[in-house]
C-alpha positions as CSV (number, residue, x, y, z in Angstrom):
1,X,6.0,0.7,-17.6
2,X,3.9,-1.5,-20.5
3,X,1.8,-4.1,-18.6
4,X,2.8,-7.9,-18.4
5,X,1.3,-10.9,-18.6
6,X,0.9,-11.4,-15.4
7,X,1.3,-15.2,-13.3
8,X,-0.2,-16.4,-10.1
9,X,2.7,-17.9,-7.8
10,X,2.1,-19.6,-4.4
11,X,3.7,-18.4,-1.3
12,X,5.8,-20.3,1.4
13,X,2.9,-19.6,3.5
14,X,0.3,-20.8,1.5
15,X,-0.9,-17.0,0.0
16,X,-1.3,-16.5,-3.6
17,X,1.0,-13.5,-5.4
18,X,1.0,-12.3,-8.7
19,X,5.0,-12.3,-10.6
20,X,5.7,-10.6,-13.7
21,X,8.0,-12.4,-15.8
22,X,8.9,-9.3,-18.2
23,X,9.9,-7.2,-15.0
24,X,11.2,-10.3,-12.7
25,X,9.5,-8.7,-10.3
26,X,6.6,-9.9,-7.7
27,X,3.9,-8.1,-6.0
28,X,5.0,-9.6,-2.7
29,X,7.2,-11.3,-0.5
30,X,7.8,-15.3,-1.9
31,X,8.0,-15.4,1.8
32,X,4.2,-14.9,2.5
33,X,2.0,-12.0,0.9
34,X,0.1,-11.7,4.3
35,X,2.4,-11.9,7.0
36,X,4.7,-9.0,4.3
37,X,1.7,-6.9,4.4
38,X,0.6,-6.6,8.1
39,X,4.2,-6.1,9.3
40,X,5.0,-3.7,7.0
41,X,1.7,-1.4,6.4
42,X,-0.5,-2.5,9.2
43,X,2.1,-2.6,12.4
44,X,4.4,0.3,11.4
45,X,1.5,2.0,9.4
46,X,-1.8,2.2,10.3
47,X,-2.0,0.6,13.8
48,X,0.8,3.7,14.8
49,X,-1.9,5.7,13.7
50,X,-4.9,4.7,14.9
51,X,-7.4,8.0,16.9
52,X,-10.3,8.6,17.5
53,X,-12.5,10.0,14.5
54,X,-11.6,9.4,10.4
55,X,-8.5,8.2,9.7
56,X,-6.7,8.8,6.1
57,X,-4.8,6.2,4.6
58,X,-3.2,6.5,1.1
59,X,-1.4,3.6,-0.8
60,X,1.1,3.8,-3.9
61,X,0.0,0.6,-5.6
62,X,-3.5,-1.5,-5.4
63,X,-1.5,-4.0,-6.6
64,X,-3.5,-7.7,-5.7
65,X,-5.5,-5.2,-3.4
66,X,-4.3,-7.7,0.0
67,X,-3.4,-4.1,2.1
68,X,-6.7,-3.0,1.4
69,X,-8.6,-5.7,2.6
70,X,-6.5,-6.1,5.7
71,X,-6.5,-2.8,6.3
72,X,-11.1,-2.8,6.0
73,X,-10.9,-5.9,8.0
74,X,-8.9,-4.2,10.9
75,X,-11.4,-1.5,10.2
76,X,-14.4,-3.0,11.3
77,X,-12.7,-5.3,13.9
78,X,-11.5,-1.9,15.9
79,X,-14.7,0.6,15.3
80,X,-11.5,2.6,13.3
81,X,-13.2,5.0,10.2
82,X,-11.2,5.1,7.6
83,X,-10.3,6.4,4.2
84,X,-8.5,4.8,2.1
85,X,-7.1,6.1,-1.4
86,X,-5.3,4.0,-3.7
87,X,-3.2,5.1,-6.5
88,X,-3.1,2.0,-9.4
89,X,-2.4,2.9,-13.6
90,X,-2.3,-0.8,-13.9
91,X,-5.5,-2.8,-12.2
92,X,-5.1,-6.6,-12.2
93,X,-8.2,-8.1,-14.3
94,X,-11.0,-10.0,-12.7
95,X,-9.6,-13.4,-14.0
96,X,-6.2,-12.5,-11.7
97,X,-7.5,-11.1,-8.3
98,X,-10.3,-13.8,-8.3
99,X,-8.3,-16.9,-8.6
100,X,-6.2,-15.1,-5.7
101,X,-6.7,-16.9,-2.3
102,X,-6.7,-13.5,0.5
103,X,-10.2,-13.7,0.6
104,X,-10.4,-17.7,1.8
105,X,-7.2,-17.4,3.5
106,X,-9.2,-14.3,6.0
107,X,-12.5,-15.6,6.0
108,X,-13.3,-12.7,4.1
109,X,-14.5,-13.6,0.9
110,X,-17.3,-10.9,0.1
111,X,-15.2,-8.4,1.6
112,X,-12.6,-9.3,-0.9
113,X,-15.1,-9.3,-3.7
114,X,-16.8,-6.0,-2.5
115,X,-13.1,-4.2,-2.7
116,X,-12.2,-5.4,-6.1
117,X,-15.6,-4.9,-7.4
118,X,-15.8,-1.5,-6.4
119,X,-15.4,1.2,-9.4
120,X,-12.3,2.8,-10.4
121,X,-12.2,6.6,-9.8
122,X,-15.4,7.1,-7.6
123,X,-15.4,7.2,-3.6
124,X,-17.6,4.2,-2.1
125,X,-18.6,3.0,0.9
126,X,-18.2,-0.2,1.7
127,X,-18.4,-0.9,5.5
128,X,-19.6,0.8,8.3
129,X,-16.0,2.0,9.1
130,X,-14.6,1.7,5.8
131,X,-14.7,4.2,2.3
132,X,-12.6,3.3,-0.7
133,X,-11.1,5.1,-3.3
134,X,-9.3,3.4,-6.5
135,X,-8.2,5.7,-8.8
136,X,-6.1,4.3,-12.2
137,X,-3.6,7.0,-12.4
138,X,0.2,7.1,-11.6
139,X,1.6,9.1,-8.8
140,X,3.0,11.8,-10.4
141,X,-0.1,12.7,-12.6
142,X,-2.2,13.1,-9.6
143,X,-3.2,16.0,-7.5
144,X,-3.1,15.3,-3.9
145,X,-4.7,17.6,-1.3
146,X,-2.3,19.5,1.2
147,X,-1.5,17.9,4.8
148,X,-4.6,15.3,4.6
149,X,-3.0,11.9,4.7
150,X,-2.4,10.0,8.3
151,X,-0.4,7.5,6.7
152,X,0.8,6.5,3.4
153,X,1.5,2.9,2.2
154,X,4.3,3.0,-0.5
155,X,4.0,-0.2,-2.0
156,X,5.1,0.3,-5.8
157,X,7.3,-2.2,-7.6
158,X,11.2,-2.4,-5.9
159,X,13.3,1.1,-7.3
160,X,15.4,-0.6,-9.4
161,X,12.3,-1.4,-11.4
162,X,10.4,1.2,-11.2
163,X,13.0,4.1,-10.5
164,X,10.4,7.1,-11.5
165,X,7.8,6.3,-9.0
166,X,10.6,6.7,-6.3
167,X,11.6,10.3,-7.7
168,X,12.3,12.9,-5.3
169,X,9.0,15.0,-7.1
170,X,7.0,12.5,-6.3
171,X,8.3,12.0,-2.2
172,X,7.5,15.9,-2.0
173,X,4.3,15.2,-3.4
174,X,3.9,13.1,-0.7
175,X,5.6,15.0,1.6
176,X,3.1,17.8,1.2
177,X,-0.1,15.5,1.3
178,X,0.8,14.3,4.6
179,X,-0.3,15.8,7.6
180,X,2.5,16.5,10.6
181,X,3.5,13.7,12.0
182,X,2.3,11.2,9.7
183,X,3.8,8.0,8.5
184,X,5.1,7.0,5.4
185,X,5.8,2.9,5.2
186,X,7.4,0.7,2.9
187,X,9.3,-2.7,2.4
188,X,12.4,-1.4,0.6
189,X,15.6,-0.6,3.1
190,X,17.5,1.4,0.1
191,X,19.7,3.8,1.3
192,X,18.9,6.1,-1.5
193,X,15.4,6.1,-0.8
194,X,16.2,7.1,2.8
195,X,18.3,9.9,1.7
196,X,15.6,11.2,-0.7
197,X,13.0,11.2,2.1
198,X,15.2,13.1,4.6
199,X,16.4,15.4,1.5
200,X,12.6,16.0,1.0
201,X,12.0,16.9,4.6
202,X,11.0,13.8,6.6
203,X,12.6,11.8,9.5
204,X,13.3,8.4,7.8
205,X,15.2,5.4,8.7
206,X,14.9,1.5,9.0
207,X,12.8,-0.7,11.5
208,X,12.8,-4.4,11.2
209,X,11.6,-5.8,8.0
210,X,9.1,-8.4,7.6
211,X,10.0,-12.0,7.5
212,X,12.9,-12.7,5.4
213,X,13.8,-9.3,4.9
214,X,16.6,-7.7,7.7
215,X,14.9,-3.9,7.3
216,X,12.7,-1.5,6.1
217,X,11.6,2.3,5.7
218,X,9.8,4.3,8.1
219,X,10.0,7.8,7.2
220,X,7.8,10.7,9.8
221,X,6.2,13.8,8.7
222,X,8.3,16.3,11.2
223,X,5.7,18.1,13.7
224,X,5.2,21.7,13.0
């Protein structure tokens, strides 16, 4: 996929997202970026995973980088270490993610600034409960470690746009980067996707979506 010129679009809820005209395609819910992102990857993802000790989150797709910094704010606010690995080939420049509004919107402006500041490709720490890891490479040209991940955040562009991203390889990648029992989350309901994470190996099927969406995927590592 060739990068677009990307546009900044303003939400029914008053949250900034980014829509690619080329693609037709935007980076959230019109509905409201922020309420899409904390019922999709925060209440079915990380908050079903939440333990004591280090917990590992991985996301397909920085994107406008919103699900990390709700993810570092929930951090801090619950004492929850955690590590969190993002796969993006295509960052957002500086003139995009700093015209977008998450960081006013949260109260959370440095945070914001710290996240998207933070170097591509090396491991930082950026909170007391919070490490970050933003690598520019693609999903299927990336070595993952085996059984590591507590959750994954699958958050690439819809499958009809971006049908090699959603390619059984890469779900077994993902399967085997998972640990047992861990969660997989994303906002599509296709039933091919569903079938392609069950044909893989995991439990999948639909929860309720996030607001104006009827469903979406939860898929779980089966226990050993």
């Amino acid at each position: 996929m060739e990068q677009q010129e990307p546009q900044l679009i303003l939400c029914e809820d008053g949250s900034h997202t980014i829509f690619l005209p080329a693609l037709n395609e935007t980076y959230h819910s019109t509905r409201g970026a922020i309420p899409e992102s904390i019922h999709v990857y925060l209440k079915n993802g990380y908050f079903e995973t939440l333990k004591p000790g280090l917990l590992k989150v991985l996301e397909i797709g920085y994107g406008t980088g919103l699900n990390a910094l709700l993810t570092a704010i929930e951090a801090e606010s619950r004492g929850q270490q955690t590590e969190y690995h993002s796969l993006e080939p295509y960052p957002l420049s500086k003139d995009i993610w700093s015209a977008l509004n998450y960081g006013q919107l949260l109260v959370q402006e440095s945070l914001w600034s710290q996240l998207n500041e933070a170097v591509w490709n090396e491991k930082q720490i950026l909170t007391k409960y919070f490490n970050l890891l933003k690598e520019k490479v693609k999903l299927e040209d990336v070595q993952l470690p085996d059984e590591y991940y507590d959750v994954v955040y699958f958050d690439g562009f819809a499958p009809r746009k971006q049908a090699e991203l959603w390619g059984v390889n890469n779900l077994k990648k993902l399967y085997q980067s998972m640990k047992p029992g861990a969660r997989l989350v994303t906002y599509t309901a296709k039933a091919q996707v569903r079938r392609d994470l069950i044909t893989v190996g995991f439990e999948a099927g639909v929860v309720k979506g996030p607001p104006g969406k009827k469903d979406m995927i939860l898929a779980i590592k089966k226990e050993i």
